[in-house]
N, C-alpha and C positions, 0 to 999 in steps of 0.2 A: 133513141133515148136510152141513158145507160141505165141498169139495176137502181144506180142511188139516185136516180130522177125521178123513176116511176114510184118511189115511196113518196106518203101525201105528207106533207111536213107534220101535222101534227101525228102520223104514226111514229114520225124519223126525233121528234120530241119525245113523245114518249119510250120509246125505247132508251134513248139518252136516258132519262130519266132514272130507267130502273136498271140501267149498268151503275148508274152514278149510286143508287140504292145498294146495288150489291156490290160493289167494292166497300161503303161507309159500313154496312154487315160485316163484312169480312173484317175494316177495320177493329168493332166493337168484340168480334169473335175469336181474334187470329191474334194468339196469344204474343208473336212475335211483332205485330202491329200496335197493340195493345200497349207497347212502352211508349208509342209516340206522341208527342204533342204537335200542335200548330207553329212550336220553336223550334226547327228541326233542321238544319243546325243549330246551336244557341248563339245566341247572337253575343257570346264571350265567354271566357273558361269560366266557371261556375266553380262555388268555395261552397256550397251546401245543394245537396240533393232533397231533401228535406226540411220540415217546420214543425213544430210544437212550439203551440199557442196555450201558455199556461193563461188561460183570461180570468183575472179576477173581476167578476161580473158586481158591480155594483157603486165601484168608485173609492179604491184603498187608498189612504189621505197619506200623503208622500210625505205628510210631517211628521209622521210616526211609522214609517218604513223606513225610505232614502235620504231624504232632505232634512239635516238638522237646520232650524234656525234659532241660535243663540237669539240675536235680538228680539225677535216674536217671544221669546220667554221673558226676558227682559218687559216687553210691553204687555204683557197677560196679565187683563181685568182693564189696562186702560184701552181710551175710546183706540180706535182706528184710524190713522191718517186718512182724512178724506184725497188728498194728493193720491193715493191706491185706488181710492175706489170710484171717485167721482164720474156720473157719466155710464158706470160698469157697467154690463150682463150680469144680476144677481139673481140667481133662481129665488128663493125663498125669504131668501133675506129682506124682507121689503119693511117700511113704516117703523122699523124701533132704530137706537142707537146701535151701530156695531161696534161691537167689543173684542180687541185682541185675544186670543184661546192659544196659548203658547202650547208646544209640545207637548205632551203629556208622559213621554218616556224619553228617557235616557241615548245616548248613541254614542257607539263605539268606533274606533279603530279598527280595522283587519284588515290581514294581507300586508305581505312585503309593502304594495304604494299606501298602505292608509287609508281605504276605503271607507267612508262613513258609514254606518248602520245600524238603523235601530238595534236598543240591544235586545229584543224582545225577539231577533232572528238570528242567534249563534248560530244554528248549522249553516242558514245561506251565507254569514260573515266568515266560517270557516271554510269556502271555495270563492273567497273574494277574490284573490288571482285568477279565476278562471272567467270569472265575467265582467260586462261591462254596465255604468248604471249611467243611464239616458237622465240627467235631472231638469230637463229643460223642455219636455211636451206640451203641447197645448195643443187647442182641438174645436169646435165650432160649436157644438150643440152641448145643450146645458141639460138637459134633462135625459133618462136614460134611454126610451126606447130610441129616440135619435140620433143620439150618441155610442148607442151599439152599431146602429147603422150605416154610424159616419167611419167610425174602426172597423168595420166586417166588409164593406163594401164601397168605401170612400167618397158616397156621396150621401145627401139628406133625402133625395129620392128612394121611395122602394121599389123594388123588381130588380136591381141594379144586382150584377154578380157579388159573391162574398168571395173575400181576397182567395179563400181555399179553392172555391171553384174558378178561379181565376192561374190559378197556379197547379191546379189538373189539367186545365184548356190549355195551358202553354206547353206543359213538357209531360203530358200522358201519364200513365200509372204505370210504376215498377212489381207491384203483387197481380198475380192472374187468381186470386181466389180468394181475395179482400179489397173491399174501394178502396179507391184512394185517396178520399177525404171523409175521414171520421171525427165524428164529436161524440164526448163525455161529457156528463155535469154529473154534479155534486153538488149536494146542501151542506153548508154551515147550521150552526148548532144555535146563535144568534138571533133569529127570527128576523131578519130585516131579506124578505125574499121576493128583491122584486122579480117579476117575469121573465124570461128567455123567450124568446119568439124562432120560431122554426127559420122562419125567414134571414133571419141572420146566417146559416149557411146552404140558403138559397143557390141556386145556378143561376136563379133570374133571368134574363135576355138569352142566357148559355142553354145550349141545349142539356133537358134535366139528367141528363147520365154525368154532369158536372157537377149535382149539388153534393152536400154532405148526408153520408150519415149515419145516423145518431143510434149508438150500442147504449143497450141498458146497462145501468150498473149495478143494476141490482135483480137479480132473478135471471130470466132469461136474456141473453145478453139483445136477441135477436125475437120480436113476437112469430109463433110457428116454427121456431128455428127445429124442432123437431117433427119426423112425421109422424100423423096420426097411430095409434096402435092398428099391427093389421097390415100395413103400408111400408112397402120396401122399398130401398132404394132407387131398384131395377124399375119398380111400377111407377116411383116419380119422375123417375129420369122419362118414362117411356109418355108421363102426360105431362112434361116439358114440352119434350120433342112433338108432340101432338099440337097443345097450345100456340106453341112458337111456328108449327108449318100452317096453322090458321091465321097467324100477324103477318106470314110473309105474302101472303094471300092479300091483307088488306092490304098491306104494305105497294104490292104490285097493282092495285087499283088505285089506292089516292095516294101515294107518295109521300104520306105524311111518316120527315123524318124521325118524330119522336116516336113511332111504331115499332121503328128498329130500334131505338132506346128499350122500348118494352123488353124487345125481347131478349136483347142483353142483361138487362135486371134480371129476367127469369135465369138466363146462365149462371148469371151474377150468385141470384138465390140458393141456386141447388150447389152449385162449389161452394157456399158460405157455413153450409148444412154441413159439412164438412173440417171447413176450414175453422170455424166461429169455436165450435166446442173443446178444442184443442186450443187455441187463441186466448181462452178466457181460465182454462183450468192448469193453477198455479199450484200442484202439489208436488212439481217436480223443482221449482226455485227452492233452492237453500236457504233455510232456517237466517241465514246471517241477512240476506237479501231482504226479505221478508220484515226483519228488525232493522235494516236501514230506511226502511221507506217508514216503518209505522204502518204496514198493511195490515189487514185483516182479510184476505182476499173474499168475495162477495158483499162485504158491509157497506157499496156504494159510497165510498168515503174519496174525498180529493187523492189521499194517500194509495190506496187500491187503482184510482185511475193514473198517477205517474206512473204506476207500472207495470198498468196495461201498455201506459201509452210507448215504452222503450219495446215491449213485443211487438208493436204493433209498428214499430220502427224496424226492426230485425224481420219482419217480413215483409217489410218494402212498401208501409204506407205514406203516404206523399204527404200530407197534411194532418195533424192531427192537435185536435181543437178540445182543451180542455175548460170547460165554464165550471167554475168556484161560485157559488153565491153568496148574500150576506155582508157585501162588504159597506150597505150604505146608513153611515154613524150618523142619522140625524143627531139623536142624543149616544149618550155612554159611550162616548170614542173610546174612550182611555180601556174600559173592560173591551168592547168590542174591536179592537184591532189585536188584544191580549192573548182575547178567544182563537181570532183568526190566527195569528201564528202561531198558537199552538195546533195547529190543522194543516197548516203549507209548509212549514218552515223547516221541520225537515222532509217531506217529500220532495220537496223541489230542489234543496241540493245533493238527495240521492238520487236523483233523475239525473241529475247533469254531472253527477262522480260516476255513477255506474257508467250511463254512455260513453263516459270518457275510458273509464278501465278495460270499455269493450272496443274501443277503436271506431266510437259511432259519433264520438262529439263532430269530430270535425267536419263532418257530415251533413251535421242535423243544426240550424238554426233552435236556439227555445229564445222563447219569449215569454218574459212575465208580466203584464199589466193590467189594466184594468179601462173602460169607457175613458173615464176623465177622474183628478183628484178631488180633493176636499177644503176647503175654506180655511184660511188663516185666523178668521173672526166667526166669533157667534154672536147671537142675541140676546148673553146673558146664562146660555145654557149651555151643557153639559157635552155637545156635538159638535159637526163642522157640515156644513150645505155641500151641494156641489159646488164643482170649480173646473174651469176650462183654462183658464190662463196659463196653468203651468203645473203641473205635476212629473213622476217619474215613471221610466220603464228600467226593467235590468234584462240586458239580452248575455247570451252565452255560445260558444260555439259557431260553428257555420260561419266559418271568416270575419267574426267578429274578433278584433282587439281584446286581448285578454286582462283585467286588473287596471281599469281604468275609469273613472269617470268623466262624462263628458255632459257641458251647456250646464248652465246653473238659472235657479229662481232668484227674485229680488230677498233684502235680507229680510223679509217679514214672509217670503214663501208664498206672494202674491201671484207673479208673472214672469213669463220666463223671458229672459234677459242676457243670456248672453247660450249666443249658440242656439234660437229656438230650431225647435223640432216640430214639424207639424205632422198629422196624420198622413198623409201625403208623401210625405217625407221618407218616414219608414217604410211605408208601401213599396216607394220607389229603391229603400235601399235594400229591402228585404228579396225585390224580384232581382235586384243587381246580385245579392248573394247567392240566387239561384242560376245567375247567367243570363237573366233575360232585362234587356231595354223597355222600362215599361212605358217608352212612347212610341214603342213597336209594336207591343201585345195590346193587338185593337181587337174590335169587332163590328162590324157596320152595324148600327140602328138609328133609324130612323133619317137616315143619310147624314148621318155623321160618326165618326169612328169615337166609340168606347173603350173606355180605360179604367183600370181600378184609381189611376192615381188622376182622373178628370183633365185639366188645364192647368195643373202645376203639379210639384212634387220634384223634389232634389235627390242625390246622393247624398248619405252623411258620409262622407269619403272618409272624414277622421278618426272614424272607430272602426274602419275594414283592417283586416290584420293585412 
């Protein structure tokens, strides 16, 4: 009987087991490993290495951003064609007459093709050439936390991966001493705050060294990110290594993967201790920089986190997820979309001028939107409900089409009608702009393979540059 007979199979298992353990360590450890993903080759030349997710969390009514509709103005104060609505998904709107709510601002021209846009956003209408505006979204869930749900992780179920840790799991992280998916938020000044749930950049089903996360923006960027007084570097490092040779200890008993996730975090933690306080300390950006965004660097403001989030692109983070709150106008649309762009309107197109002046647009996907839009009709009063039918995005960069609009709403800014867009959709085009096939980027659960983009989801082929 030879050597490999006389082992009892479950010795010959187990040993399998914790080679396969220490190669997945090595993966999480071995900084040259550490760029890879599960796409490895890609499965096509890829137009962006990265994303920035400008998310406006709450639901910005695309009829006083992107989407002028003349006739809605025309019909403001009278009733509502029931032909739009009869039948509909109406969140709120239930039991009175609904009443046409025309635009509330103005909308311009810009850029060489004539891009429409509110006028309430000159800086974003002054790099209208450089982006592209989606007017034709629409989306499933009507109300917000499912609707964040349905945008972050493409299904109505939770546990499901969020797009960010779905696009670390494909093609690995480029920074050895920052994640590779981070998220910011920011409060608006408005008071309309509904909640952010953690879960939103969940890893969910992915193992958790996939999820997001989340830097303060205000104080310390990182809790602990400092060591105690008394406590040196040398002495942290030395009960890492202590902590971490007790995980591999459990680890070599129950094989439980996410043990060597631990201990990668602990890696993770002590190079961030490092890396984070440098990352956040902006006294070396020039005076002019600093007035292009509208920063105030620590005031936690939308503006301070665009320009984190271009550092935090220049050192190689793979996703990074900005939430704006505030955007949901039951009443006072007309002041509260006012408020709000004067808070994004110019950070967001010094976000995507600077990256460009730096040689990073072409790189880096951005994205600006929100859950779902706002209502064409009110009740009489001074706001707009949610709205799934059709609202807008504006993307920039990342082999996106530059100076162009694409898909349009009906003329009263109901439902989107020509060219729609679904969730799904962008999912599918946004992993197409990274290189990756997202009806390749599976994962088995539950014996069926997962996807961010589920059982459907298209290319929008006509806005790829």
């Amino acid at each position: 009987m030879s050597g490999f007979d006389s082992i009892a199979r479950r010795t010959f298992l187990g040993r399998g087991a914790a080679g396969l353990g220490l190669v997945a360590l090595n993966t999480l450890l071995n900084p040259r490993l550490l760029a890879r993903g599960v796409v490895d080759p890609l499965h096509h030349p890829a137009k962006a290495k990265r994303v920035i997710f400008l998310y406006q969390a709450g639901g910005p009514s695309h009829l006083e951003t992107f989407d002028p509709k003349p006739k809605l103005g025309e019909m403001h104060g009278k009733g509502m064609p029931e032909s739009f609505t009869v039948g509909q998904q109406i969140a709120q709107l239930q039991g009175r007459p609904l009443i046409c709510f025309g635009p509330q601002h103005g909308f311009k021209k810009f850029g060489q093709a004539g891009q429409d846009i509110c006028e309430l956003f000159p800086h974003i209408g002054s790099i209208a050439d450089d982006i592209c505006i989606v007017r034709s979204m629409w989306t499933e869930q009507i109300n917000h936390d499912p609707a964040h749900t349905v945008m972050n992780t493409g299904s109505i179920v939770t546990g499901r991966p969020s797009m960010g840790s779905w696009i670390l799991y494909g093609l690995g992280a480029e920074s050895e001493d920052l994640p590779g998916f981070v998220v910011l938020t920011s409060a608006g000044r408005g008071g309309q705050m509904q909640p952010i749930a953690a879960r939103q950049w969940s890893a969910g089903l992915l193992p958790s060294k996939f999820q997001g996360v989340k830097l303060n923006s205000i104080g310390d960027p990182v809790l602990y990110i400092r060591n105690p007084r008394g406590l040196s570097a040398e002495t942290q490092r030395d009960s890492i290594e202590a902590i971490n040779a007790l995980n591999r200890l459990e680890h070599s008993a129950l094989r439980d993967p996410e043990i060597l996730t631990r201990v990668a975090q602990y890696e993770m933690a002590f190079k961030m201790q490092s890396s984070v306080p440098g990352l956040v300390d902006m006294s070396q950006e020039p005076r002019h920089i600093l007035e292009s965004y509208g920063a105030r660097p620590g005031d936690g403001s939308f503006a301070s986190n665009c320009l984190l989030a271009r550092r935090l692109v220049e050192r190689g983070v793979r996703f990074i997820q900005l939430y704006h709150r505030d955007w949901d106008h039951h009443g006072g649309v007309k002041q509260g979309v006012a408020l709000k762009a004067e808070e994004v309107d110019r950070p967001t197109a010094a976000l995507i001028r600077d990256l460009k002046q730096r040689g990073l647009l072409d790189g880096t996907l951005v994205v600006w939107g929100g859950e779902f839009g706002r209502t064409p009709m009110s009740q009489g009063g001074d706001g707009r409900d949610h709205h799934i039918k059709g609202f807008s995005f504006m993307l920039a960069g990342g082999g996106i089409k530059p100076g162009i609009g694409y898909g349009a709403t009906d003329e009263m800014g109901y439902a989107a009608v020509e060219n729609p867009v679904s969730v799904h959709d962008f999912h599918a085009t946004m992993l197409h702009l990274l290189g990756i096939d997202h009806k390749r980027l599976t994962v088995k659960f539950q014996g069926l393979d997962a996807r961010l983009t589920g059982v459907s989801g298209d290319v929008v082929k006509d806005i790829l540059a």
